[in-house]
N, C-alpha and C positions, 0 to 999 in steps of 0.2 A: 423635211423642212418644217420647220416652225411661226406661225404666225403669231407674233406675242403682242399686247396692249397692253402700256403701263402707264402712271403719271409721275413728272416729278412737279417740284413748286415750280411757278412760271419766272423765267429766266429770259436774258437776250432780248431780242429784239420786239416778238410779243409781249416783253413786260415794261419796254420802255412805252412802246402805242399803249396799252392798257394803262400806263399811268397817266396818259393826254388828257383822258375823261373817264369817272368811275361809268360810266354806258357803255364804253368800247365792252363789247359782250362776247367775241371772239377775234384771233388773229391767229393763221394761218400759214405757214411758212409751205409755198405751192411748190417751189421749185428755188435750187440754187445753181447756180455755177460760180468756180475757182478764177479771182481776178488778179493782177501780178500785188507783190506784198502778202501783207496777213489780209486780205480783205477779199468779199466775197458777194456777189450780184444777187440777190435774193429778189425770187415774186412772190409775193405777200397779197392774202385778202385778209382785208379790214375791217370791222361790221363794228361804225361807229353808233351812237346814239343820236348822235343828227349830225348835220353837213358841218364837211371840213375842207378849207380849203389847202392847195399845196404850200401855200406860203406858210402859215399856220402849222401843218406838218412840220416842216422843215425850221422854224423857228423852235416849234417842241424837241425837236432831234437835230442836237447839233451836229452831234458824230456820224450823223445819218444824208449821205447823197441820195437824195429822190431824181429818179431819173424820169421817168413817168409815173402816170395819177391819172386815172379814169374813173369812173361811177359807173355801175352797174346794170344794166337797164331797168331791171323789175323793180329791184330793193332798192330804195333812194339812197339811203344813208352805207350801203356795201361798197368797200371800191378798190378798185384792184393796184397794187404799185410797184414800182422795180424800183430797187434800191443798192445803193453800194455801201457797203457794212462793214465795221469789223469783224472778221473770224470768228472769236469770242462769241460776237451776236446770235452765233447759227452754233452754238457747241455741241449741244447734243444733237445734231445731223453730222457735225462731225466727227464727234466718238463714234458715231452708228458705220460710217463709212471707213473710217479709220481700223476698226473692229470687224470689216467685211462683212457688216450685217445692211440688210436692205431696209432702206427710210422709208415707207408709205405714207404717213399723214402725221404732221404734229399740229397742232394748234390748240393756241392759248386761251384757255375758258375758266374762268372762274378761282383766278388763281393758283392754274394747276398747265402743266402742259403736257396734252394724253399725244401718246407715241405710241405709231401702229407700226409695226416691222418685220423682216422676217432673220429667220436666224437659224443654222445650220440642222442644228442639233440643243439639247437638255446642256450640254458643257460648255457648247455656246454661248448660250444665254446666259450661263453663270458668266462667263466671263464678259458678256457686254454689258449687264448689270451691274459687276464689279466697277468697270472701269466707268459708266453713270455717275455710279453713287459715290465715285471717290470724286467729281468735281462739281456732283450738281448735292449729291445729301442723301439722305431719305429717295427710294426708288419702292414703289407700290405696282404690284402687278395686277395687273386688272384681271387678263383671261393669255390663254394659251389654244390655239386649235392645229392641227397636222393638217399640212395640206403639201400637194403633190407638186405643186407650183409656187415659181417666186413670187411671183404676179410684178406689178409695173411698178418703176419706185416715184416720187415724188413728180405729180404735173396733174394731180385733182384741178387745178384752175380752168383747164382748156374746157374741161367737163363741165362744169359750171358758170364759163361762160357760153359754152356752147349754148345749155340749156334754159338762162336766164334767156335767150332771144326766139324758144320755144314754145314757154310760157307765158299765159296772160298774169295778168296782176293776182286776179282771184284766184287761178289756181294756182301759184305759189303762195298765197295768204295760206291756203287748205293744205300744200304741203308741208309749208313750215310750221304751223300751228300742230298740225297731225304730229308733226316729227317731236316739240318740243313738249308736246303734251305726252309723248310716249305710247304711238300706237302702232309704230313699226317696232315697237323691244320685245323681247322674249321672257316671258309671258306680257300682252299686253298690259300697258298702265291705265288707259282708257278706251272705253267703244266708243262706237264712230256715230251715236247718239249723242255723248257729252262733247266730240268734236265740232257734230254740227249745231250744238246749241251754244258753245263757247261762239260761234261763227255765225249764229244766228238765222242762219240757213235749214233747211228740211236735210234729211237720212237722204232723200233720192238726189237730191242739187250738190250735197258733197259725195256720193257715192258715181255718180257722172262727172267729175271733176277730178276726184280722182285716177279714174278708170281713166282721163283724159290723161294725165300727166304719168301714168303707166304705160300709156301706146308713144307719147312724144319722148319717153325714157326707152324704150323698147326700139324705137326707129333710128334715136342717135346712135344705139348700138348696133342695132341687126343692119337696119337699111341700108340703102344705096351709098356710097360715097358721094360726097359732093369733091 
């Protein structure tokens, strides 16, 4: 098997939200299910630039059924939604599925929508890249890794909301920052000096905050069931 990461330009349904407000900073396609017709139930996270209400959604997207709209508990402006969409809207989760390659994560960021997947084999990939870039354009591949497993396809949400009702305010401020400042990438983009002076905090108050939110990360996976 193959795990492959690519972008194409942002498309569907992430780029209708991202046209709402130049803030919308990411969109999310968490999970889909097949609804009768060409239409299809999408969970979608949101991460607008400040509060949105569902009417307002729903007035920005006409061709868009909001079924539920909830906020996030930690991040004010995140908010999670289920929607009934056209096909269309979700294409490239449908090419991936269509193509019997495995969706793990798409979401729309910055103009672009990076797709994490897994895919047979090297002749595979040709051929589900083929079939991308005959409806979306231009296909850029980011990275490629071998791995022994499919792993889970599409339902990052449940994860992330599990873990927003984990965390306090401040240690999500320290993970998100940490994450977008680039000190979890390979090779580091920053030490956890310029983290905690972006944050304003000491080396030891982020360095115990994270260790926190690496045990409450460790516990939703290993721990007990609830």
């Amino acid at each position: 098997m193959l795990r492959i990461e690519f972008q194409i330009r942002l498309a569907g349904i992430p780029s209708q939200i991202a046209d709402i407000d130049s803030q919308v900073s990411s969109v999310e396609i968490d999970n889909a299910l097949p609804v009768a017709g060409d239409s299809v139930f999408l969970s979608l996270t949101a991460q607008f630039g400040s509060d949105i209400s569902q009417d307002t959604l729903a007035e920005k997207l006409p061709g868009v059924q909001i079924i539920d709209m909830s906020k996030a508990d930690v991040n004010q402006h995140t908010y999670y939604l289920g929607v009934i969409a056209a096909l269309s809207d979700a294409s490239v989760l449908s090419l991936l599925t269509e193509n019997q390659a495995i969706p793990h994560r798409i979401v729309g960021r910055n103009a672009h929508l990076n797709v994490v997947a897994s895919v047979r084999d090297w002749n595979h990939l040709k051929e589900v890249a083929n079939t991308v870039e005959d409806e979306h354009g231009s296909l850029e591949l980011v990275g490629t890794t071998q791995t022994e497993t499919i792993g889970f396809p599409l339902g990052g949400n449940k994860i992330k909301q599990s873990m927003s009702g984990k965390l306090s305010d401040k240690q999500l401020e320290v993970l998100e920052t940490a994450y977008r400042m680039g000190y979890f990438k390979v090779p580091q983009e920053v030490t956890a000096e310029e983290i905690a002076s972006e944050l304003d905090i000491s080396r030891s108050t982020l360095s115990e905050r994270l260790r926190r939110v690496e045990h409450n990360f460790c516990e939703l996976l290993f721990g007990p069931q609830e």
